[in-house]
Residue frames as a rotation matrix with the C-alpha (Angstrom) as fourth column:
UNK 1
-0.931 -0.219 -0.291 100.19
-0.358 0.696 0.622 127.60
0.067 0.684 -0.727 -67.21
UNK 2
-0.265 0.877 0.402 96.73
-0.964 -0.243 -0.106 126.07
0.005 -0.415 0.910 -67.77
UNK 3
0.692 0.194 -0.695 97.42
0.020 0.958 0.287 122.28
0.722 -0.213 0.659 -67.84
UNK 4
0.445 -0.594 0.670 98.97
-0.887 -0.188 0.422 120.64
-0.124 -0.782 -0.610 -65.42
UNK 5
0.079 -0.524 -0.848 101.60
-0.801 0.474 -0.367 118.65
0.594 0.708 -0.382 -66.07
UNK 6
0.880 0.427 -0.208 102.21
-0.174 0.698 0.695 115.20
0.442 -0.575 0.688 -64.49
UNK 7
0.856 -0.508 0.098 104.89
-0.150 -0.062 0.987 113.77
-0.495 -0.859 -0.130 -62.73
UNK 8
0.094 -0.785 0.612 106.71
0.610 0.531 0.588 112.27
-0.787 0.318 0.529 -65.13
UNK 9
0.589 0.043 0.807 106.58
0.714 -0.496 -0.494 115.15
0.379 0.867 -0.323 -67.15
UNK 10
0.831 -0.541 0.131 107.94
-0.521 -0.673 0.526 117.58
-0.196 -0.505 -0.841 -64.43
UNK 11
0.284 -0.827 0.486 110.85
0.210 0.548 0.810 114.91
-0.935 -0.128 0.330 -64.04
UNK 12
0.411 -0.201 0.889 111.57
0.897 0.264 -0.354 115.15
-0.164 0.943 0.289 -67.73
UNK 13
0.908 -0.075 0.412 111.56
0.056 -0.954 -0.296 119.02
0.415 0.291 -0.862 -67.64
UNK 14
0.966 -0.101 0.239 113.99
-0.220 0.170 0.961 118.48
-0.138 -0.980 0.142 -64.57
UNK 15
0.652 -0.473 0.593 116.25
0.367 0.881 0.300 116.43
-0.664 0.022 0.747 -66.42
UNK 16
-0.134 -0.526 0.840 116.93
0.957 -0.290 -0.028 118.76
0.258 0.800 0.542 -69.26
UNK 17
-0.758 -0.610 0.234 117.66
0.487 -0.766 -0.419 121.76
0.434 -0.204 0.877 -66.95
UNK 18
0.131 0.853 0.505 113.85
0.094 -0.518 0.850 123.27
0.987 -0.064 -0.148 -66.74
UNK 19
-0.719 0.105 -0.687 113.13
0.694 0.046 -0.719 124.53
-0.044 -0.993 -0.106 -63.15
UNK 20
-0.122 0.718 0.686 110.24
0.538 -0.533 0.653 126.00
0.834 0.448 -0.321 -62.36
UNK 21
-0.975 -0.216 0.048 109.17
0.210 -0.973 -0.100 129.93
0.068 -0.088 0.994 -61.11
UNK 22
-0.461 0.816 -0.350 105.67
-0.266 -0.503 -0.822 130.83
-0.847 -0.286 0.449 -59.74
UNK 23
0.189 0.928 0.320 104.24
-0.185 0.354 -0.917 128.39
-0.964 0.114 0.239 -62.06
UNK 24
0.838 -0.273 -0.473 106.25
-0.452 0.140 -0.881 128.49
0.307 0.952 -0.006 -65.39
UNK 25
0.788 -0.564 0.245 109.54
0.593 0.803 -0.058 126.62
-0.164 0.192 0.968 -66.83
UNK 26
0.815 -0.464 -0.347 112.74
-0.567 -0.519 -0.640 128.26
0.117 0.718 -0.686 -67.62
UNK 27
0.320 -0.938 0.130 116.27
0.708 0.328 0.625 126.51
-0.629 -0.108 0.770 -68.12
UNK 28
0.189 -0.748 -0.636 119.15
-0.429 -0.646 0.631 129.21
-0.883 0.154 -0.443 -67.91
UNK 29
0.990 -0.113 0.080 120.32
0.091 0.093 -0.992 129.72
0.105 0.989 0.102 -71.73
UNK 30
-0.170 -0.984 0.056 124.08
0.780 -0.169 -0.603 131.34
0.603 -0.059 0.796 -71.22
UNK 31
-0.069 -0.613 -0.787 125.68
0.862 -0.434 0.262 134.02
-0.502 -0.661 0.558 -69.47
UNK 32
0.731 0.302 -0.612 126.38
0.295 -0.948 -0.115 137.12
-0.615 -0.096 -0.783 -70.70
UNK 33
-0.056 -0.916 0.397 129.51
0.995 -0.086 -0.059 137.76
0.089 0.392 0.916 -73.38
UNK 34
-0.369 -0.904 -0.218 130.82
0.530 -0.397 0.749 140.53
-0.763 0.161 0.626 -74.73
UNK 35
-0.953 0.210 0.220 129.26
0.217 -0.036 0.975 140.23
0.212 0.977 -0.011 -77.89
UNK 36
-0.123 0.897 -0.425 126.35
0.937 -0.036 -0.348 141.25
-0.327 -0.440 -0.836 -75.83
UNK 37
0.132 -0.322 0.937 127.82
0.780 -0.550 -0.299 144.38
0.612 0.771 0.178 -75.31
UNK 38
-0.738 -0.397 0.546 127.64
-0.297 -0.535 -0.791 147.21
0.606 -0.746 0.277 -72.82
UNK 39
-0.748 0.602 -0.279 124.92
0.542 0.312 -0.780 147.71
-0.383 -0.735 -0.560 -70.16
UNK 40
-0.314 0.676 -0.666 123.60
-0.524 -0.709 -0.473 150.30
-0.792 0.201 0.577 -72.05
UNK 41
-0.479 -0.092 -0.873 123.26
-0.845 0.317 0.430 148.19
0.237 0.944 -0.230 -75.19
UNK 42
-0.832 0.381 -0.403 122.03
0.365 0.923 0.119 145.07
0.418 -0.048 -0.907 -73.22
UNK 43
-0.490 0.701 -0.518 119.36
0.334 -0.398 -0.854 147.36
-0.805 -0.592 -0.039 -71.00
UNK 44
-0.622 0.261 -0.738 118.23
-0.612 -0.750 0.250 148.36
-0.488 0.608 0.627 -74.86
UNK 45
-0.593 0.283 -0.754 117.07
-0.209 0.850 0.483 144.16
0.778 0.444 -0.445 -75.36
UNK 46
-0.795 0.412 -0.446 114.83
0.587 0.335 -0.737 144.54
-0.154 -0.847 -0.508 -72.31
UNK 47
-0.531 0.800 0.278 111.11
-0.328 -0.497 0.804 144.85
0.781 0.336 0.526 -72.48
UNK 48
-0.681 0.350 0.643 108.77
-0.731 -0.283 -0.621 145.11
-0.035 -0.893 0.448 -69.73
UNK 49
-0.844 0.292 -0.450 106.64
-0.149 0.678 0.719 142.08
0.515 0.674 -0.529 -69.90
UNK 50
-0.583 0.627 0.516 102.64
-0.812 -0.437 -0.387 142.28
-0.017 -0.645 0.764 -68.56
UNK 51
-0.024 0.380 -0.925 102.32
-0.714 0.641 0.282 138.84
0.700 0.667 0.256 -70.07
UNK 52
-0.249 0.071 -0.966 104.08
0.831 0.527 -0.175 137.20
0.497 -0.847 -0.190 -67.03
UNK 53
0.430 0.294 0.853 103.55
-0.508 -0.702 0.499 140.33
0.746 -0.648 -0.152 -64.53
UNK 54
0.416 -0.492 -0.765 106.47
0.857 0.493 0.148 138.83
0.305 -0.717 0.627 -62.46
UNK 55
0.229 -0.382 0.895 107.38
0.332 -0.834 -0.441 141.70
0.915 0.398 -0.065 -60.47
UNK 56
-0.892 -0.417 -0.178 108.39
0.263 -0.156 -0.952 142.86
0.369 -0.896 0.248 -57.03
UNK 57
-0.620 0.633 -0.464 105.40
0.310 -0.345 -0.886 144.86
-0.721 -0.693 0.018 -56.44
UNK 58
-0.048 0.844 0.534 101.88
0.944 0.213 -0.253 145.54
-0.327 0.492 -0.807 -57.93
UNK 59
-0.888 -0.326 -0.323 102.68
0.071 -0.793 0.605 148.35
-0.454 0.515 0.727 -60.67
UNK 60
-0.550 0.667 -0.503 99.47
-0.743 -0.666 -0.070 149.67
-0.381 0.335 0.862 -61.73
UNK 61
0.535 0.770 0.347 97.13
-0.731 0.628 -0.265 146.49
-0.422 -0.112 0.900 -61.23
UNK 62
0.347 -0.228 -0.910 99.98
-0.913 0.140 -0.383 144.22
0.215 0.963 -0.160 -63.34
UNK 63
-0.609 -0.754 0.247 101.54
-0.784 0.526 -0.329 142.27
0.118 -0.394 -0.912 -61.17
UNK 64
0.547 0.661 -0.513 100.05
-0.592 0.739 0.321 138.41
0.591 0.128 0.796 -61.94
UNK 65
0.718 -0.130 -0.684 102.82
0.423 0.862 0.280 136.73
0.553 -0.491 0.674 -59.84
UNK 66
0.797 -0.602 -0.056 105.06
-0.442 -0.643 0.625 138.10
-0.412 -0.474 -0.778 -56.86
UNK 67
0.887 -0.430 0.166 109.01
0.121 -0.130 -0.984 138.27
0.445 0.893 -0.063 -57.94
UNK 68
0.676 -0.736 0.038 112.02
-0.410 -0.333 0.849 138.41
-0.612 -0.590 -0.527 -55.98
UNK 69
0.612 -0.667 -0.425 115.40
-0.533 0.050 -0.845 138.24
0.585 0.743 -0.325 -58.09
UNK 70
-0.493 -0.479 0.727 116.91
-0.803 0.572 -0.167 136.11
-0.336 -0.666 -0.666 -54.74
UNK 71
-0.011 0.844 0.536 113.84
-0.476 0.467 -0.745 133.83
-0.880 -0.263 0.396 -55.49
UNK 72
0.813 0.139 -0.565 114.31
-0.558 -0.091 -0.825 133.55
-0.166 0.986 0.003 -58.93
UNK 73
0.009 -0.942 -0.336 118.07
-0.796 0.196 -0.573 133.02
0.605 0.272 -0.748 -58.87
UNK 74
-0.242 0.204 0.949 117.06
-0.902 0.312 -0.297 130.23
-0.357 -0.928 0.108 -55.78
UNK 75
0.086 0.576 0.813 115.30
-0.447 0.752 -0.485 128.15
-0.891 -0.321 0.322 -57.68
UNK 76
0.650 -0.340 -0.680 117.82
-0.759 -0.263 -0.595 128.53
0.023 0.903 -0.429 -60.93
UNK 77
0.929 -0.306 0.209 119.55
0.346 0.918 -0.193 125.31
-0.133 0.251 0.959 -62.08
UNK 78
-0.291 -0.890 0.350 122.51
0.806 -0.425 -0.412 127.88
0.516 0.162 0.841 -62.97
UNK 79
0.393 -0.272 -0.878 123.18
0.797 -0.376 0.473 130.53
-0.459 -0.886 0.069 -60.34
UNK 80
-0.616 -0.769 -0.170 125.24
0.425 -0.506 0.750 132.60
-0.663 0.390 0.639 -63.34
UNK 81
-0.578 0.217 0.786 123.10
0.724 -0.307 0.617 132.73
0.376 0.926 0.020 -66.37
UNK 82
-0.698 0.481 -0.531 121.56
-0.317 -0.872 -0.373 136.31
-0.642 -0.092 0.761 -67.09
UNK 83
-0.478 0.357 -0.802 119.45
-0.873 -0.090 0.480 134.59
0.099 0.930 0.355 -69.80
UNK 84
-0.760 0.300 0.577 116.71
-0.053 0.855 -0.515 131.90
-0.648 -0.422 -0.634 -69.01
UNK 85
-0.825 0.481 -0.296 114.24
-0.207 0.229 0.951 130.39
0.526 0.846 -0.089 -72.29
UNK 86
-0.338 0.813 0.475 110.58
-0.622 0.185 -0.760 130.07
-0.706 -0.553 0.443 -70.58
UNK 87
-0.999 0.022 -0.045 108.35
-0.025 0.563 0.826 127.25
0.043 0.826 -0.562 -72.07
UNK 88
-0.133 0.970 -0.203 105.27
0.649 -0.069 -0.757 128.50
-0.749 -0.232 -0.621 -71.51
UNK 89
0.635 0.335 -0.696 105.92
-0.120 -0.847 -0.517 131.68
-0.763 0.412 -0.497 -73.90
UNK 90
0.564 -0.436 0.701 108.57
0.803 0.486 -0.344 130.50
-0.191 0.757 0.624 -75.75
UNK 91
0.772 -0.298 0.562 110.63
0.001 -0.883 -0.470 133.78
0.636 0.363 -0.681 -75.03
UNK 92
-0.307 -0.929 -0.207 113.94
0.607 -0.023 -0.794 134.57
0.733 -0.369 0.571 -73.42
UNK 93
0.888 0.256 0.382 114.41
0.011 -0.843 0.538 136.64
0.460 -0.474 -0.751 -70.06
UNK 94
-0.109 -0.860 0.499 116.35
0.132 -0.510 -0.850 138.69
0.985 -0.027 0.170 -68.37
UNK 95
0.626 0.312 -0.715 115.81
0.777 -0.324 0.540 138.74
-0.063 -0.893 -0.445 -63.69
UNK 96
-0.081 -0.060 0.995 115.91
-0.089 -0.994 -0.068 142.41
0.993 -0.094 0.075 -63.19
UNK 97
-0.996 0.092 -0.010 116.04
-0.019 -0.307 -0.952 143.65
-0.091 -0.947 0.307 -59.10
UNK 98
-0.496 0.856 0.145 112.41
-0.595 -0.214 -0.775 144.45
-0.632 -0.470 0.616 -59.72
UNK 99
0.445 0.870 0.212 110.70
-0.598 0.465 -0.652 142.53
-0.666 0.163 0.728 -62.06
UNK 100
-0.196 -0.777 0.599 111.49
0.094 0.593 0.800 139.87
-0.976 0.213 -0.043 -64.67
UNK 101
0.376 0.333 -0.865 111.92
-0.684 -0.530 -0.501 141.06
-0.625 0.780 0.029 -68.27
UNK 102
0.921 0.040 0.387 111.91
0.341 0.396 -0.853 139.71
-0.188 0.917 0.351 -71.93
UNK 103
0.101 -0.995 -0.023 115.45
0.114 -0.012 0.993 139.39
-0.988 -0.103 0.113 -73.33
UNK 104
0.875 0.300 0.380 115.16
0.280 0.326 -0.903 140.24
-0.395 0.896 0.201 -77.65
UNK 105
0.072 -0.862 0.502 118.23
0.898 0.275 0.343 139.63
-0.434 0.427 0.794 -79.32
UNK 106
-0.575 -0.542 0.613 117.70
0.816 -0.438 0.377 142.13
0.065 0.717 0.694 -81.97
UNK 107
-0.955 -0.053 -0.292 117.13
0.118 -0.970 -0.212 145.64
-0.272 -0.237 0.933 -81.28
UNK 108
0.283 0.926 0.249 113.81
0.772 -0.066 -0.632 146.92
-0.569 0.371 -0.734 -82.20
UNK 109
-0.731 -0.416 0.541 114.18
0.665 -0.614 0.426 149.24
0.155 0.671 0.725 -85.34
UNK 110
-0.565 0.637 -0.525 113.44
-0.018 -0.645 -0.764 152.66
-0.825 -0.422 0.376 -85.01
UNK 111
-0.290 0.517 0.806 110.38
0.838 0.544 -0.048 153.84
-0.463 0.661 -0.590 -87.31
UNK 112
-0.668 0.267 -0.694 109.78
-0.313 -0.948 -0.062 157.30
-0.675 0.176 0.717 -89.14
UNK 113
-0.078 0.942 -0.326 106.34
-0.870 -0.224 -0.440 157.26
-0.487 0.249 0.837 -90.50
UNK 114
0.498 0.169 0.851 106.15
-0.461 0.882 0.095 153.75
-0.735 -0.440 0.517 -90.65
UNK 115
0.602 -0.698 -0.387 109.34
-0.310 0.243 -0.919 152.96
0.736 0.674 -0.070 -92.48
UNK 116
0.728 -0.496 -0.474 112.03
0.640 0.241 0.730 151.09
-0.247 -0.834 0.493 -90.41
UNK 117
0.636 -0.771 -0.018 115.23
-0.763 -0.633 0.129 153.85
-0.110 -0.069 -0.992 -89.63
């Protein structure tokens, strides 16, 4: 993040769920449903993300903050949710064992010579 917020801003964030992670916000969104789908189907809404470079260990020079999915889930207002809104990026994620990924609702469409499939 590149301001720093004050106190009475943290407290605010606090209040409405926010907890913060190696320097960003996130407040847990929901669980998991069904209507997710399988694992294979929900592992298909996960992108690697080099924006935060939260990760376990320094993958080819990326890693901008260390990661530990205990750590993560530690310092989570909800203990359950798989799904946590950052407010620095304004994107969903997903804690992975090794690193923490982006969470995108909708599939990415495939493309055959730049037509969506």
């Amino acid at each position: 993040m590149t301001e720093t917020l004050t106190e009475t801003q943290e407290e605010r964030l606090r209040e409405n769920g926010y907890f913060l992670y190696q320097g960003y916000h996130f407040k847990p969104v929901r669980q998991f449903t069904e209507k997710d789908g399988d694992f294979f189907e929900k592992t298909r809404r996960l992108r690697r993300v080099d924006e935060l470079g939260m990760m376990d260990a320094d993958y080819y020079g990326k890693q901008k903050h260390p990661y530990s999915y205990e750590g993560f889930y530690a310092a989570s207002t909800d203990k359950k949710a798989n799904i946590f809104f950052c407010l620095e990026t304004m994107k969903e994620y997903t804690p992975c064992t090794h690193e923490l990924q982006e969470y995108v609702m909708e599939q990415e469409r495939q493309h055959d010579r730049g037509r969506a499939v």
